[in-house]
C-alpha positions as CSV (number, residue, x, y, z in Angstrom):
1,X,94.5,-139.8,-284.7
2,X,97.6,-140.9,-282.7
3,X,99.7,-139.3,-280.0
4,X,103.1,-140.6,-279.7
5,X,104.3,-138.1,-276.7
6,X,106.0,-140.7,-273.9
7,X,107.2,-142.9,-276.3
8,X,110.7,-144.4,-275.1
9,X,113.3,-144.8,-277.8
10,X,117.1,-146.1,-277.5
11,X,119.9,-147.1,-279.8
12,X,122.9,-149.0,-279.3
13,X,124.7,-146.3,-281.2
14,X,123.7,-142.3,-281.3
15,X,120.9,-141.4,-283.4
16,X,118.8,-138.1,-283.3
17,X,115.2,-138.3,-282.8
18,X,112.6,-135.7,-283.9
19,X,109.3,-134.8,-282.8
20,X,106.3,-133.6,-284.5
21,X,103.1,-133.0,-286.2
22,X,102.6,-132.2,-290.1
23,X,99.7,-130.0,-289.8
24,X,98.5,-128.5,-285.9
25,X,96.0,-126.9,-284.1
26,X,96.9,-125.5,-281.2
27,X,94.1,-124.3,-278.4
28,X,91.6,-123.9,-281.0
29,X,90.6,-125.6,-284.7
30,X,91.0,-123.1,-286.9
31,X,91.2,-122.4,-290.6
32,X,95.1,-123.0,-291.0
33,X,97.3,-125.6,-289.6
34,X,101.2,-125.5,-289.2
35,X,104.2,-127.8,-289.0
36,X,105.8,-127.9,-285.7
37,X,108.8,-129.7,-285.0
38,X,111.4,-130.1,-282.5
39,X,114.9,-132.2,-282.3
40,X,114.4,-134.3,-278.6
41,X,117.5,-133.9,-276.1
42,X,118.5,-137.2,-274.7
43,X,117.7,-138.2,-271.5
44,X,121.1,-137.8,-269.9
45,X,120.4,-133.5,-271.0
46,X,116.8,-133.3,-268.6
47,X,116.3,-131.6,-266.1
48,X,114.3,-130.1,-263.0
49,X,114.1,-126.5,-262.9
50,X,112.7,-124.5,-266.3
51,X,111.4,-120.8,-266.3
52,X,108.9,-119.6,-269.4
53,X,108.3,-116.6,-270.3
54,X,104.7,-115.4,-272.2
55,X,105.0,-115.1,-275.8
56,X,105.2,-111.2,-277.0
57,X,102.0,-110.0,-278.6
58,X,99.8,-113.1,-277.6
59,X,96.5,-112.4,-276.1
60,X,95.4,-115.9,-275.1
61,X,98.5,-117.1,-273.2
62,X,99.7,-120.4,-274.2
63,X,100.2,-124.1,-273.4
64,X,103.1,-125.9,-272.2
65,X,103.0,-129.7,-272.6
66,X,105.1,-131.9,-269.8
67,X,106.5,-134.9,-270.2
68,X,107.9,-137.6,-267.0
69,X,111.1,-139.5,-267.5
70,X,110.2,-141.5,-264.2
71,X,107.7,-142.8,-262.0
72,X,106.2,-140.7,-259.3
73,X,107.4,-137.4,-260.6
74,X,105.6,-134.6,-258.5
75,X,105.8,-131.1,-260.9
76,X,104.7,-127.4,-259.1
77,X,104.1,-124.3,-261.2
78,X,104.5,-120.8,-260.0
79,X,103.7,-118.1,-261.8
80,X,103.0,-114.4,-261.8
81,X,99.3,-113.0,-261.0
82,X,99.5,-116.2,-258.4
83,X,99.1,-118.8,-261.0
84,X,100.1,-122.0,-259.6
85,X,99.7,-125.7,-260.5
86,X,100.6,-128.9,-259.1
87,X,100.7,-132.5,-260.0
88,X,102.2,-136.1,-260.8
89,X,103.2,-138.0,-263.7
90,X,104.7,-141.5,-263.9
91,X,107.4,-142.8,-266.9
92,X,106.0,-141.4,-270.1
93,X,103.3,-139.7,-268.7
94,X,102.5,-135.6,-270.1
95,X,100.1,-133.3,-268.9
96,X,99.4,-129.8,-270.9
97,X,99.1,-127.0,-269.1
98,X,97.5,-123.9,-269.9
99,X,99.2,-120.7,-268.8
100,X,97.1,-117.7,-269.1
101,X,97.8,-114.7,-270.6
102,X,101.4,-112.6,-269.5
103,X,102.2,-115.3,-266.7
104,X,105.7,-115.7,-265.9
105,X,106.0,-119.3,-264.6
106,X,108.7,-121.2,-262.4
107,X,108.5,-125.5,-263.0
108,X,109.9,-127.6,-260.5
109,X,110.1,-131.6,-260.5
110,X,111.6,-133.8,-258.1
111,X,113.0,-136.0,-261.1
112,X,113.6,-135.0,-264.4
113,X,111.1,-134.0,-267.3
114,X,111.0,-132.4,-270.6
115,X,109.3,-129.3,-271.2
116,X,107.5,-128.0,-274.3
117,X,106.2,-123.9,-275.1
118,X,103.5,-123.7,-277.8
119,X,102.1,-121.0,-279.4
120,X,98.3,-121.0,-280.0
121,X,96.8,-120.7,-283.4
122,X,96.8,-117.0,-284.5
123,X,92.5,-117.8,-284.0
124,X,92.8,-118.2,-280.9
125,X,93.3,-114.6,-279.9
126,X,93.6,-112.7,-283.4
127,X,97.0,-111.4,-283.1
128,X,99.7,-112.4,-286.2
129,X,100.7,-115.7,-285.0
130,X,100.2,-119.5,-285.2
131,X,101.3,-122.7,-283.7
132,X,105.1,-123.5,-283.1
133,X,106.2,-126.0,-280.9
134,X,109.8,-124.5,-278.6
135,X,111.9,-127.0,-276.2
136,X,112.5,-125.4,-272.8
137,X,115.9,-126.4,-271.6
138,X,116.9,-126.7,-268.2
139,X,118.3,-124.2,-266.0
140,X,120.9,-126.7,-266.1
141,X,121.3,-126.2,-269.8
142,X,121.8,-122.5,-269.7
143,X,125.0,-121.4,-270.8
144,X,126.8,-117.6,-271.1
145,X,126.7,-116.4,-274.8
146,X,124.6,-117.5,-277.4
147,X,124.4,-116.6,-281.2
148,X,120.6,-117.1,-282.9
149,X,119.6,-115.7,-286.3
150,X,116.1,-114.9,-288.1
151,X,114.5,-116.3,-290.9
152,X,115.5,-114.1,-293.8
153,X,111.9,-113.4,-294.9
154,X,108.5,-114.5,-293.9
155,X,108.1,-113.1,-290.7
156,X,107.3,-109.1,-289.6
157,X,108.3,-109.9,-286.1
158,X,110.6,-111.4,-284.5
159,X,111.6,-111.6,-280.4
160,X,113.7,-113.2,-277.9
161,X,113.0,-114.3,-274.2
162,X,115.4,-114.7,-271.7
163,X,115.1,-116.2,-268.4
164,X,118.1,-114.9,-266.5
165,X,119.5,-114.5,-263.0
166,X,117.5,-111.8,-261.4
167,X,121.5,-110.5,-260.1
168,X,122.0,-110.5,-264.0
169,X,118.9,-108.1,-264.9
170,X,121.6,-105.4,-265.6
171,X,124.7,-107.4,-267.2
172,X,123.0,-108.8,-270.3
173,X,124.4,-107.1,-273.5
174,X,122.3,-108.0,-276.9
175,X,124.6,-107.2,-279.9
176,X,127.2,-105.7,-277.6
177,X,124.2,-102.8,-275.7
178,X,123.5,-103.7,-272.3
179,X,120.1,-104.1,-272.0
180,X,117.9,-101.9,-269.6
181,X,116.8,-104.5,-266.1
182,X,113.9,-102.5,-266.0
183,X,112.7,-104.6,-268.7
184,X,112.6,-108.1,-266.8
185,X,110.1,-109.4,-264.5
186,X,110.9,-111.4,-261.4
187,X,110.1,-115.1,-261.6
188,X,108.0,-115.9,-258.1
189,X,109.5,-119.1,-256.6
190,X,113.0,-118.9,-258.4
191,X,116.2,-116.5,-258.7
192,X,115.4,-115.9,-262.2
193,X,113.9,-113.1,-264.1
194,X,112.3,-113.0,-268.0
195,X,112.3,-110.4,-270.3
196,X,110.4,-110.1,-273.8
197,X,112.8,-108.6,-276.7
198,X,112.1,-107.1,-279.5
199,X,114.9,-107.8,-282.8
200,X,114.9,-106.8,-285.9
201,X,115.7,-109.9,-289.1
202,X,118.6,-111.2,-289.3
203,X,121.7,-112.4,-286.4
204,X,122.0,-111.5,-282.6
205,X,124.3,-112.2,-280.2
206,X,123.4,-112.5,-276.0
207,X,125.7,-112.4,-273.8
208,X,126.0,-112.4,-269.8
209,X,128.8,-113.3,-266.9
210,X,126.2,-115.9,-265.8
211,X,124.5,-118.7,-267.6
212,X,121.0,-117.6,-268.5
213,X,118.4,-119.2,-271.2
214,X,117.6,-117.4,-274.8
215,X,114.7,-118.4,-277.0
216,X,114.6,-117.4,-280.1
217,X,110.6,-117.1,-282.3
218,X,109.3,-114.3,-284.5
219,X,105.7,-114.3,-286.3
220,X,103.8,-114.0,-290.0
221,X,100.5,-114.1,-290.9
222,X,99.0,-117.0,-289.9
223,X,102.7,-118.3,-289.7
224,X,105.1,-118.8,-286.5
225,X,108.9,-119.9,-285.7
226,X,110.5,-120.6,-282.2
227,X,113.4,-122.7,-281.1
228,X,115.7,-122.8,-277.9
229,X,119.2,-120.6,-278.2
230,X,122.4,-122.8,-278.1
231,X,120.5,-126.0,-279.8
């Protein structure tokens, strides 16, 4: 009965913060519920320009939820099949957004904001799924090699997106292969490009000469995981 998205928190000292919900719906009430979770970056790691990429399998797109770190922050969406979106959002304001179904998109904010992927109930659209909740980092977060692993049972599928540098399509290597650019679509508005990739259980290794963003989820029966690579 409570949403605490926009909430401000500080400490004279570090502290990690965690976000959350015990039991969610996502885009539709259904019959199960999951925990979603995500660590928060600190302020000082937002940033302005983010590129999703559609969650493999889904049918019924999902929804990205935005959050404002200032006043008077204006956010644009571009996506593929010309979906776009525009808006504002002062200090701890969010909007969610629902991208349809295989839209690429490209955010850009004139401040800094935080970002949020989550994957609909597996009701929603009837494919093995449900909720998780997956940060977006930054573009300016990206980094070159990343290592990310699997659950070690539990799920039947598991997949990463990447969101790299469309002249990186063909100098990405997953477990030491170079991975085909044919498999990447272009990114309207930005010089990026995402791909959808298919891994079997267990640990992976990306790699490219330019920093590029890997997210890491896999699905169960009415059971999901996703996290960002490299947090």
């Amino acid at each position: 009965n409570g949403d605490l998205t926009g909430t401000f928190i500080s400490s004279n000292n570090p502290i990690a913060v965690f976000s959350g919900h015990t039991c969610s719906y996502v885009g539709i009430e259904a019959r199960t519920c999951d925990f979603i979770i995500e660590q928060m970056p600190p302020a000082l790691s937002l940033g302005q320009f983010f590129g999703t990429v559609p969650l493999a399998t889904r049918k019924g797109g999902d929804i990205l939820r935005i959050v404002a770190f200032k006043d008077g922050t204006v956010i644009s969406i571009d996506g593929t099949n010309n979906f776009e979106e525009k808006f504002s959002l002062n200090r701890g304001e969010f909007k969610e957004v629902n991208i349809p179904n295989g839209v690429f998109a490209n955010i850009m904010a004139n401040q800094a904001i935080l970002v949020a992927q989550f994957s609909k109930s597996q009701a929603v659209d009837n494919v093995t799924s449900d909720p998780f909740m997956m940060l977006i980092p930054p573009f300016e977060q990206f980094q070159n090699n990343y290592t990310v692993s699997t659950p070690v049972s539990g799920f039947s599928k598991h997949y990463i997106n990447l969101v790299v540098p469309i002249s990186q399509k063909g100098n990405i290597t997953l477990n030491g292969s170079l991975l085909s650019p044919d498999i990447f679509t272009d990114i309207p508005g930005s010089t990026f490009a995402g791909a959808q990739v298919e891994v079997s259980q267990g640990t992976h290794n990306i790699s490219g000469n330019l920093a590029f963003g890997a997210f890491m989820y896999g699905f169960g029966s009415y059971d999901s995981y996703g996290y960002p690579g490299g947090q």
